[in-house]
MARMIMAR-396846 format. One record per residue (C-alpha): x, y negated, z; residue number from 1; residue in one letter. Coordinates in nm, 4 decimals. Each point is the difference from the previous one (the first is absolute). Layout:
% residues N
@xx:X, yy:Y, zz:Z, seq:NUM, type:A
...
//
This chain:
% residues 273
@xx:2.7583, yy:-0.1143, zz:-1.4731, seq:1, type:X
@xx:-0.2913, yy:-0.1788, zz:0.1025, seq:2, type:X
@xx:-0.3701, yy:0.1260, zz:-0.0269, seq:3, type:X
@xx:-0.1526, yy:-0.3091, zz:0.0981, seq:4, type:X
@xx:0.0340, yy:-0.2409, zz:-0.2789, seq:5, type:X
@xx:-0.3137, yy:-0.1486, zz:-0.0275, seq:6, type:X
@xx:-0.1570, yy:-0.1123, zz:0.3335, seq:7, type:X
@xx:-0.3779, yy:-0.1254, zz:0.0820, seq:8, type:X
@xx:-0.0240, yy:-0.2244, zz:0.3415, seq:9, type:X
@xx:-0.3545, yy:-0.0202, zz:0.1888, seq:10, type:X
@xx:-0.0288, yy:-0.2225, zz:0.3054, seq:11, type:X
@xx:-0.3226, yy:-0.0665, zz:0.2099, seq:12, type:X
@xx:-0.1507, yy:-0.2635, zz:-0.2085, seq:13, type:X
@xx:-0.1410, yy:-0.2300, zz:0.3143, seq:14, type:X
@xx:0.3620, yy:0.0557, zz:0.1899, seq:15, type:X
@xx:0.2007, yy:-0.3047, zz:-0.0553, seq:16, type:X
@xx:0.2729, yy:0.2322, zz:0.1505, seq:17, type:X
@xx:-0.0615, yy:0.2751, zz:-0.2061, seq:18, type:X
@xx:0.0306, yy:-0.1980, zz:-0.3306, seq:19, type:X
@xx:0.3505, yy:-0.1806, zz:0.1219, seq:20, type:X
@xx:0.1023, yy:0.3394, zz:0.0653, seq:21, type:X
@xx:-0.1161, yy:0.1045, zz:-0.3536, seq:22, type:X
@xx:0.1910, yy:-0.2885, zz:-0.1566, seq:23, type:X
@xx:0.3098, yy:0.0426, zz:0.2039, seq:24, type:X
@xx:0.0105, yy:0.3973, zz:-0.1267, seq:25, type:X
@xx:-0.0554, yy:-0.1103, zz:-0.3625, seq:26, type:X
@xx:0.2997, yy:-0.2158, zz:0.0104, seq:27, type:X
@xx:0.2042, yy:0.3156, zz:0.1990, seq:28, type:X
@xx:-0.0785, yy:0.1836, zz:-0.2983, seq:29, type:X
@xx:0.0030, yy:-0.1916, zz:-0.2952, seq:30, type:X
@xx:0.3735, yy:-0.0975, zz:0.0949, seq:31, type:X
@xx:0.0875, yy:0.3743, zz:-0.0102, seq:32, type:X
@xx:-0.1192, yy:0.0041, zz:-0.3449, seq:33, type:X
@xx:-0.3652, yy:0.1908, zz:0.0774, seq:34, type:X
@xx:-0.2844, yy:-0.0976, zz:-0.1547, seq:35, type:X
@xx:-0.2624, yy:-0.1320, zz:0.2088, seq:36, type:X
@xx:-0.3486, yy:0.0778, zz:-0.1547, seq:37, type:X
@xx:-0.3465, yy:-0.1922, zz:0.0446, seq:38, type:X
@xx:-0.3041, yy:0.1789, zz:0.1654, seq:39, type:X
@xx:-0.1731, yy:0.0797, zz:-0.2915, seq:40, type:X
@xx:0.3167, yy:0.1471, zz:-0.1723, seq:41, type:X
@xx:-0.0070, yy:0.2795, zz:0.3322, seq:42, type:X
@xx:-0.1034, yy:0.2519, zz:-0.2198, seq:43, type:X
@xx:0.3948, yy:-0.0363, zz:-0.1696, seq:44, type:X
@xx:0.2165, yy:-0.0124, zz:0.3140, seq:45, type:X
@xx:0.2364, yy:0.2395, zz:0.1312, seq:46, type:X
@xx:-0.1089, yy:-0.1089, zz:0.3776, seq:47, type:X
@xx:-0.2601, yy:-0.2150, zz:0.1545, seq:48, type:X
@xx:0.0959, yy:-0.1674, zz:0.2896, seq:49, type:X
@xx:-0.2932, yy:-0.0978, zz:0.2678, seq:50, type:X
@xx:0.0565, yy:-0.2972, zz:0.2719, seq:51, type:X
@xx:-0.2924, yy:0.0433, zz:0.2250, seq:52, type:X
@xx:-0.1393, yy:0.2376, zz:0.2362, seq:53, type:X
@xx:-0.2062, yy:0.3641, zz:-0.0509, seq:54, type:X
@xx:-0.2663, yy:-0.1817, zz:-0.1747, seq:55, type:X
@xx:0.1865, yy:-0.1718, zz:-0.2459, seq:56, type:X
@xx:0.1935, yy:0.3308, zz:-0.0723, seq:57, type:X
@xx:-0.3153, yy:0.1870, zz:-0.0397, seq:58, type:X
@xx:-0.1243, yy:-0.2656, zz:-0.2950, seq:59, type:X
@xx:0.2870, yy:0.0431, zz:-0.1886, seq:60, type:X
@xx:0.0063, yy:0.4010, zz:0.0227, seq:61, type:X
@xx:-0.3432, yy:0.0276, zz:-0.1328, seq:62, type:X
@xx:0.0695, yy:-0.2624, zz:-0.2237, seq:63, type:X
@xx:0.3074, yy:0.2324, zz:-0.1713, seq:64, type:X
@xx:-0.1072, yy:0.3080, zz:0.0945, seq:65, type:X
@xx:-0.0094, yy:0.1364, zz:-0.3565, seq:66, type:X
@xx:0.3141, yy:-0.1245, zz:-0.0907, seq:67, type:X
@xx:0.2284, yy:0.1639, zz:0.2264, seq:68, type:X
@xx:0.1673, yy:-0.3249, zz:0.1116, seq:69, type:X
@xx:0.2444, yy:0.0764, zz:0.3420, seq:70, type:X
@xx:-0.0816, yy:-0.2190, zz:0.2968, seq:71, type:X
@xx:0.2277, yy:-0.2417, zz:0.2251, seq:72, type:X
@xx:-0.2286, yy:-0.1553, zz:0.2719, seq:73, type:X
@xx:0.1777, yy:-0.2889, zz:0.2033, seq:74, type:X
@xx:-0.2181, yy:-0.0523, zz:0.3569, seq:75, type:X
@xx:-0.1382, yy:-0.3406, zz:0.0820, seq:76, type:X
@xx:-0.2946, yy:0.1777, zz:0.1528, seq:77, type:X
@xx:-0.0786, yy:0.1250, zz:0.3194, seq:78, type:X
@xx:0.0548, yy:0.3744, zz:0.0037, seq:79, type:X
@xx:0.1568, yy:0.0651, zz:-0.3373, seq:80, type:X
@xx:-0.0914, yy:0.3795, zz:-0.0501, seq:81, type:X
@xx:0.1196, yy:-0.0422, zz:-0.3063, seq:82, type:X
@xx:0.2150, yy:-0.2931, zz:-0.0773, seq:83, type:X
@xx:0.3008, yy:0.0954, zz:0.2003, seq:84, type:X
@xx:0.2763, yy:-0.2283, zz:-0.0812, seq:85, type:X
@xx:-0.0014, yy:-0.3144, zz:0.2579, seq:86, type:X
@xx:0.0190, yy:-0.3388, zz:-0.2206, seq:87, type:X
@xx:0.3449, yy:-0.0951, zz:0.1951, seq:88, type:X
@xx:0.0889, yy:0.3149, zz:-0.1644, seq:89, type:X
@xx:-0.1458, yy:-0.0489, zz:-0.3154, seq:90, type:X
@xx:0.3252, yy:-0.1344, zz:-0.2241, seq:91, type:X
@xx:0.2316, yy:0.2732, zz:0.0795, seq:92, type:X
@xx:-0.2495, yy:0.2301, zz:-0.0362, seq:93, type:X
@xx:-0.0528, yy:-0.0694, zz:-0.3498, seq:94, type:X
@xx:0.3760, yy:0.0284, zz:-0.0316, seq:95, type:X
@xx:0.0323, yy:0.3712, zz:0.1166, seq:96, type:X
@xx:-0.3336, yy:0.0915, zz:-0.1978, seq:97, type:X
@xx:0.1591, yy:-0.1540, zz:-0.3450, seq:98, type:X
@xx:0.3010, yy:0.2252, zz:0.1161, seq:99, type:X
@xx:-0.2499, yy:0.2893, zz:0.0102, seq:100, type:X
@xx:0.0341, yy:0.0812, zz:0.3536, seq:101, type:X
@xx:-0.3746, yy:0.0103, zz:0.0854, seq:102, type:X
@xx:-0.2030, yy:0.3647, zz:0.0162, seq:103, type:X
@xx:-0.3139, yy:0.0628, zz:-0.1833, seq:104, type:X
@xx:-0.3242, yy:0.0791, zz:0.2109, seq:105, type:X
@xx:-0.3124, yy:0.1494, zz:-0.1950, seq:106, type:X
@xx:-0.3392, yy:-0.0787, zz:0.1208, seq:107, type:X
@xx:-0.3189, yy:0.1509, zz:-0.1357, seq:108, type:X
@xx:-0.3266, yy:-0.2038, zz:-0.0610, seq:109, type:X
@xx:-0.3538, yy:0.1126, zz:-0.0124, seq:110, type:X
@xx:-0.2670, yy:-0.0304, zz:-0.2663, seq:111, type:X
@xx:-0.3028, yy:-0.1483, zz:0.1314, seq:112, type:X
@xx:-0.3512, yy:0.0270, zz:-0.2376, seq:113, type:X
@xx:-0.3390, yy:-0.0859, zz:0.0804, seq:114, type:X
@xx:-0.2620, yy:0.2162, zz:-0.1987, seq:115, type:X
@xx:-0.3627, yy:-0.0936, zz:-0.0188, seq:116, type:X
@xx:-0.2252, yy:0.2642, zz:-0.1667, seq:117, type:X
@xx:0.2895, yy:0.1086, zz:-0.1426, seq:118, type:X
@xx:0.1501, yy:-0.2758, zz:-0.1481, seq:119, type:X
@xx:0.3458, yy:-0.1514, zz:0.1216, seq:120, type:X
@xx:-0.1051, yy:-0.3237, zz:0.1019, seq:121, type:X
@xx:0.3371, yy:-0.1192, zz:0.1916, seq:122, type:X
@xx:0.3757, yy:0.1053, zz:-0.0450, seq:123, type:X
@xx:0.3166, yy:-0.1147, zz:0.1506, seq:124, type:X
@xx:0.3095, yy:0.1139, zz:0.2010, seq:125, type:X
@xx:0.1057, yy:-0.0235, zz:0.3244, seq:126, type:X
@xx:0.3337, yy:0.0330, zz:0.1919, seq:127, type:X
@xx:-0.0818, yy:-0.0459, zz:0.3294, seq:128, type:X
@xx:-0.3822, yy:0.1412, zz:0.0706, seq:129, type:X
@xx:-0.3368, yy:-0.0227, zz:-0.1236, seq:130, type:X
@xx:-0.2953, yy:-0.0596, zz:0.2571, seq:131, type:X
@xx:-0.3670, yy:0.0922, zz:-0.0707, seq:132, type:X
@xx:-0.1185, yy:-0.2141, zz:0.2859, seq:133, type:X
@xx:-0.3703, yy:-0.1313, zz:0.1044, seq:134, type:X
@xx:0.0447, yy:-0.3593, zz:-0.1593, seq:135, type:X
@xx:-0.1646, yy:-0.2666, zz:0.1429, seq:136, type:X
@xx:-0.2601, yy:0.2262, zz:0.1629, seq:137, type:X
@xx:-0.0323, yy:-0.0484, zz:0.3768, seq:138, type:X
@xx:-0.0220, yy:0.3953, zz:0.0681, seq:139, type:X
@xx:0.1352, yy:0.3401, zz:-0.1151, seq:140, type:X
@xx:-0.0263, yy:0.1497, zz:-0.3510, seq:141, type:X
@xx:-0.0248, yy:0.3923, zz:-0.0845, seq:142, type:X
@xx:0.2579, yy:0.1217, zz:-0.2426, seq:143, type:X
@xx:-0.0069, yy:0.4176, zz:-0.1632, seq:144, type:X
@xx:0.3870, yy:0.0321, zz:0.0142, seq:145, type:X
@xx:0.1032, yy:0.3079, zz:-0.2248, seq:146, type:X
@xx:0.3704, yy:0.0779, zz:-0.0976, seq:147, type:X
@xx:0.0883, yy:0.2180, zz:-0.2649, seq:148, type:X
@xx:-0.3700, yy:0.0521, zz:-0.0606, seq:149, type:X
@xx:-0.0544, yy:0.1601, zz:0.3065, seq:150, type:X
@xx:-0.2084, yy:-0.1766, zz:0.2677, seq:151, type:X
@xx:0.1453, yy:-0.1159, zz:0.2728, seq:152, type:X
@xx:-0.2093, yy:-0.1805, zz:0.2306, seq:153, type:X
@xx:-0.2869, yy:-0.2948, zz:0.0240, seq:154, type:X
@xx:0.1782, yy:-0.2510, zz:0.1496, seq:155, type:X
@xx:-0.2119, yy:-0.3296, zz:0.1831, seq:156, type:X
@xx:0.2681, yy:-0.2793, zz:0.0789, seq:157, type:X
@xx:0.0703, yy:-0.3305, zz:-0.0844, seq:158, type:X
@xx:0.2110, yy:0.1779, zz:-0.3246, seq:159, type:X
@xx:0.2811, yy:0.2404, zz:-0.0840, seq:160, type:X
@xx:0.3732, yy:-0.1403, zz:-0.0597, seq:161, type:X
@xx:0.1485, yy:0.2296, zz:-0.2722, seq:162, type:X
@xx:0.3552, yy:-0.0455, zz:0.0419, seq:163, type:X
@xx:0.3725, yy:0.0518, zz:-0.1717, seq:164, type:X
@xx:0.2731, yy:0.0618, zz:0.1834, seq:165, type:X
@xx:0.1479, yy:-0.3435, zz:-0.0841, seq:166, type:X
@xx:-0.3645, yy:-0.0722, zz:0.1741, seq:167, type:X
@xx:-0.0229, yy:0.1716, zz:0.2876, seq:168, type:X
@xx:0.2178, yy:-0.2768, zz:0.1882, seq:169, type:X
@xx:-0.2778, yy:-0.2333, zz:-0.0880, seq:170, type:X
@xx:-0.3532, yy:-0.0159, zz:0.0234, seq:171, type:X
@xx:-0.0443, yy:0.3328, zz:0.1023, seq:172, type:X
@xx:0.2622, yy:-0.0288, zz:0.2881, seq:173, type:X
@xx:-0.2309, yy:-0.2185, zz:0.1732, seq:174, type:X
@xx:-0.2443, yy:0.2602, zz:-0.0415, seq:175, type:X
@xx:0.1764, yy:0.2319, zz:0.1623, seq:176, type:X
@xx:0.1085, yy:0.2073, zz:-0.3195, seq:177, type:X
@xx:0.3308, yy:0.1927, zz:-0.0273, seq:178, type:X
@xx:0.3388, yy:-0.1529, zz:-0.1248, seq:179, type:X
@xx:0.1094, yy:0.2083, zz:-0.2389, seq:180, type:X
@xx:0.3619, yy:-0.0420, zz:-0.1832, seq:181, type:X
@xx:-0.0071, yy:-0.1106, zz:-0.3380, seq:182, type:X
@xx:0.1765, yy:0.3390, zz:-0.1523, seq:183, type:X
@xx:-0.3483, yy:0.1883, zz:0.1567, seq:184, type:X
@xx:-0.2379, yy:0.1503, zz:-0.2658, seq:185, type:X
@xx:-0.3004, yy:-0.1544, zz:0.1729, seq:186, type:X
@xx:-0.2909, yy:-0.1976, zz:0.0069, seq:187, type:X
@xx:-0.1542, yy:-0.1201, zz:0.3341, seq:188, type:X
@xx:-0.3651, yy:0.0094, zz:0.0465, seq:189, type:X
@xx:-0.0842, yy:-0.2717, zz:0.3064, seq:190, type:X
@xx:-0.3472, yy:-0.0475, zz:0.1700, seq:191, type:X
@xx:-0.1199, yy:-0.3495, zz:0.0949, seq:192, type:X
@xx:-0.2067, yy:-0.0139, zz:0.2892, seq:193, type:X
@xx:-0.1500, yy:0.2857, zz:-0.0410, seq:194, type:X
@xx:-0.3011, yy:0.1024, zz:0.1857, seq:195, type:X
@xx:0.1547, yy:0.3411, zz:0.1306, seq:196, type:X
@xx:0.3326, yy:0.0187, zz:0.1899, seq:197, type:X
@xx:0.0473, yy:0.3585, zz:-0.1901, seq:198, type:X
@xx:0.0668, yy:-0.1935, zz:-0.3440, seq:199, type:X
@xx:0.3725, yy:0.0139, zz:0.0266, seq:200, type:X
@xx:0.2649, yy:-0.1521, zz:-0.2463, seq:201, type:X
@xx:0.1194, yy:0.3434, zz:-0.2738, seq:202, type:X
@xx:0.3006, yy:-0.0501, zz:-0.2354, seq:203, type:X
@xx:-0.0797, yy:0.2175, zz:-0.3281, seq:204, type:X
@xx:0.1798, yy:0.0930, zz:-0.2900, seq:205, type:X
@xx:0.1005, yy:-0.2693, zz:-0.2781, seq:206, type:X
@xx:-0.1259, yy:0.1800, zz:-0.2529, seq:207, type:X
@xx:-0.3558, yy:-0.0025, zz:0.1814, seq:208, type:X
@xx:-0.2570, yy:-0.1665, zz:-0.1813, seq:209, type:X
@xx:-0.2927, yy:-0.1976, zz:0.2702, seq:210, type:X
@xx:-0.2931, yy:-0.0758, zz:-0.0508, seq:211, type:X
@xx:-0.1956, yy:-0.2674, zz:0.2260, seq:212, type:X
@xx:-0.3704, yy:-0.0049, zz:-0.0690, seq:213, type:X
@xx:-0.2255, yy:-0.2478, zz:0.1196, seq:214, type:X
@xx:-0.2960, yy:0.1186, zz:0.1184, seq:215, type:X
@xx:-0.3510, yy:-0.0818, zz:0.0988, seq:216, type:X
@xx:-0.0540, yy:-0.3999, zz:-0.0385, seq:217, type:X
@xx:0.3025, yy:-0.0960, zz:0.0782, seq:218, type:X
@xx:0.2200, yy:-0.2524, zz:-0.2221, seq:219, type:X
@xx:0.3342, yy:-0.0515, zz:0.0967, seq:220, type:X
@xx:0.3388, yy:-0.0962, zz:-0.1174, seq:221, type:X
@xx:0.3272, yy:0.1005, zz:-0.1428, seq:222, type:X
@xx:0.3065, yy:-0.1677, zz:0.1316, seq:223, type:X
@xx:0.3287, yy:0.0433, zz:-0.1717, seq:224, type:X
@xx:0.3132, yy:-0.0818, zz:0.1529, seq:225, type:X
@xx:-0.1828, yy:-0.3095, zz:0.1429, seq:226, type:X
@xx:0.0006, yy:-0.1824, zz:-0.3534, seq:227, type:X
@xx:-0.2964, yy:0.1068, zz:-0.1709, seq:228, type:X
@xx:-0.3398, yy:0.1406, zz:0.0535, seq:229, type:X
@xx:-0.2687, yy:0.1465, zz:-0.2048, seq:230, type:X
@xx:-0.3855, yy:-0.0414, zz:0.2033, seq:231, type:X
@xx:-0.0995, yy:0.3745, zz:-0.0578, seq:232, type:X
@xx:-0.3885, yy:0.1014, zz:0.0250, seq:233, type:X
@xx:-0.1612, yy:0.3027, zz:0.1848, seq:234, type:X
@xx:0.0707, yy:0.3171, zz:-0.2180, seq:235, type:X
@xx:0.3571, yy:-0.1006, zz:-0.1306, seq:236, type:X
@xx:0.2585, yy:0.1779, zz:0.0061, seq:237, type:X
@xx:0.3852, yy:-0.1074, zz:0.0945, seq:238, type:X
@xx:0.2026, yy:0.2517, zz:-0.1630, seq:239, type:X
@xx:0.3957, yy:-0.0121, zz:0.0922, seq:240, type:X
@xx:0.2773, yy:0.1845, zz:-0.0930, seq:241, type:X
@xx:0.4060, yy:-0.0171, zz:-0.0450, seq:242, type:X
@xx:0.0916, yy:-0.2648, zz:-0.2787, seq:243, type:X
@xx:0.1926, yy:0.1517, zz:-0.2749, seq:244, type:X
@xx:0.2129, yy:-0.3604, zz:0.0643, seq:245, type:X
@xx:0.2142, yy:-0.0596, zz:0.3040, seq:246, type:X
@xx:0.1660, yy:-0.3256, zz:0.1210, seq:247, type:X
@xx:0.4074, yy:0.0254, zz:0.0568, seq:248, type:X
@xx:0.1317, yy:-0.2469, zz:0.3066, seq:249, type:X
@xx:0.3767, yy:-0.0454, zz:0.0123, seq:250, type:X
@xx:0.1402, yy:0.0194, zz:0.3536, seq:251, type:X
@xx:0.3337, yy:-0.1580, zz:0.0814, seq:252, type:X
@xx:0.2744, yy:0.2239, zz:0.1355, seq:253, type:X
@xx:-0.0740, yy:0.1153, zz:0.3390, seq:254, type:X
@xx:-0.3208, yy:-0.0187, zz:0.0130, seq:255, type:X
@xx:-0.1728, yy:0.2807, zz:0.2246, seq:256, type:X
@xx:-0.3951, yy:0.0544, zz:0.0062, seq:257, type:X
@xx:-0.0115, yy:0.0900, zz:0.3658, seq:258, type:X
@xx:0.2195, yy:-0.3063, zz:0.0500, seq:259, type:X
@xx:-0.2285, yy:-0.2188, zz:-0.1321, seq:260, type:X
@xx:-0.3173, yy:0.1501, zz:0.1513, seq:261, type:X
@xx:0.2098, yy:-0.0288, zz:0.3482, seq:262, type:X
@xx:0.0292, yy:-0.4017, zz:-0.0612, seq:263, type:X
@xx:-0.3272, yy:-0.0783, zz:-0.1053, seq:264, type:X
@xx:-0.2271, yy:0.2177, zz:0.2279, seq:265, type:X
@xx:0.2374, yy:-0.1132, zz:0.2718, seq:266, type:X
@xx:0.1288, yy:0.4080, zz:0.1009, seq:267, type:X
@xx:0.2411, yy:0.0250, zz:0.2215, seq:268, type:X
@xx:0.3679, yy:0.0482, zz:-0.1955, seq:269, type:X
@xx:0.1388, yy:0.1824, zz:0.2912, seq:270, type:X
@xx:0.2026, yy:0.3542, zz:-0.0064, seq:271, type:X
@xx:0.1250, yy:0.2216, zz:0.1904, seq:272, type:X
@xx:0.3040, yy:0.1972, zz:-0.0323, seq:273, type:X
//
């Protein structure tokens, strides 16, 4: 029988070819007898499906991050991380997932706060990464980094990228930060810029709990996912840790991680036997 009775469609709202593909699904589905749910009825749905690229996929995840609504991303972007069903694909594919044939992949999220004198000033979640960076300033901030408590270094760079593993083929890939496989236990810990070549990229435990102090008189700014900022002051604190919610994206069948890393960073597909 079929789990997905109650579908929600989101579509790049500025795409005119993102919303006829959105329209063109809701009539796919509605004449297979599912019920096609508006935006703000999300919360309700079995599935969301997302036409857009990473961006627009990474809206909608934070957006139902607490309710444990499955993810079906259809690319019209440019790399598509994420949304991994081409849109000339996109009808049959929602024929084999209503016939249950897609795979469920778990992806954790982070809890990002901002304290100020001990006070939570900021909260929000984030899928992909969240970067303490200098803001607007035209030089390099100073930032205590501590995880688990236990100091770890004073780091002056432009900022720290804190990464997931759905994030570490993001952001902090262009920072030279380490791909790791979703199914790793790990948080990435990426240097901007920094001021000393020995500040290298570390992957620590998700259970870790870090700490990114700002120190002296510098302000700064916390970046999450790329959506929303907070303008911290000198002497906040960014505290981050594992999010006791994760984000579930449905693959289609044959769907290989190293495959799709091959495609979009262009790797050579070769083998020898």
């Amino acid at each position: 029988m079929n789990a997905y009775r109650r579908i929600v469609l989101f579509g790049k709202a500025d795409s005119a070819d993102a919303v006829a593909a959105v329209e063109l699904m809701r009539g796919h589905l509605q004449a297979r007898g599912i019920a096609v749910l508006a935006e703000d009825e999300a919360d309700k749905a079995d599935v969301a499906i997302i036409v857009g690229g990473d961006g627009t996929l990474l809206s909608v995840a934070r957006q139902l991050a607490t309710h444990d609504v499955p993810l079906v991303g259809i690319n019209q972007g440019r790399l598509g991380f994420m949304t991994d069903i081409a849109r000339t694909d996109m009808l049959p594919a929602l024929d084999r997932l209503l016939a249950g044939e897609f795979t469920a992949d778990r992806r954790m999220l982070l809890d990002a706060c901002v304290l100020r004198d001990g006070q939570v000033v900021f909260c929000t979640q984030a899928l992909n990464d969240v970067v303490v960076s200098k803001g607007d300033l035209g030089r390099m901030i100073e930032m205590e980094v501590r995880v688990d408590d236990e100091f770890l270094y004073v780091l002056r760079a432009d900022g720290m990228i804190v990464a997931t593993p759905t994030g570490s083929t993001a952001y902090a890939l262009s920072a030279n930060g380490p791909i790791l496989q979703p199914a790793v236990p790990g948080i990435a810990l990426v240097p901007l810029c920094a001021h000393a070549l020995t500040y290298r990229p570390i992957t620590i435990a998700d259970s870790s709990r870090v700490e990114i102090r700002l120190v002296q008189s510098y302000d700064g700014r916390v970046h999450c996912d790329g959506q929303s900022y907070f303008d911290a002051k000198a002497g906040d604190t960014v505290r981050l840790s594992r999010s006791a919610h994760a984000v579930t994206l449905l693959h289609p069948p044959g769907y290989s991680y190293f495959a799709m890393l091959r495609e979009k960073l262009h790797w050579s597909a070769t083998t020898y036997r």
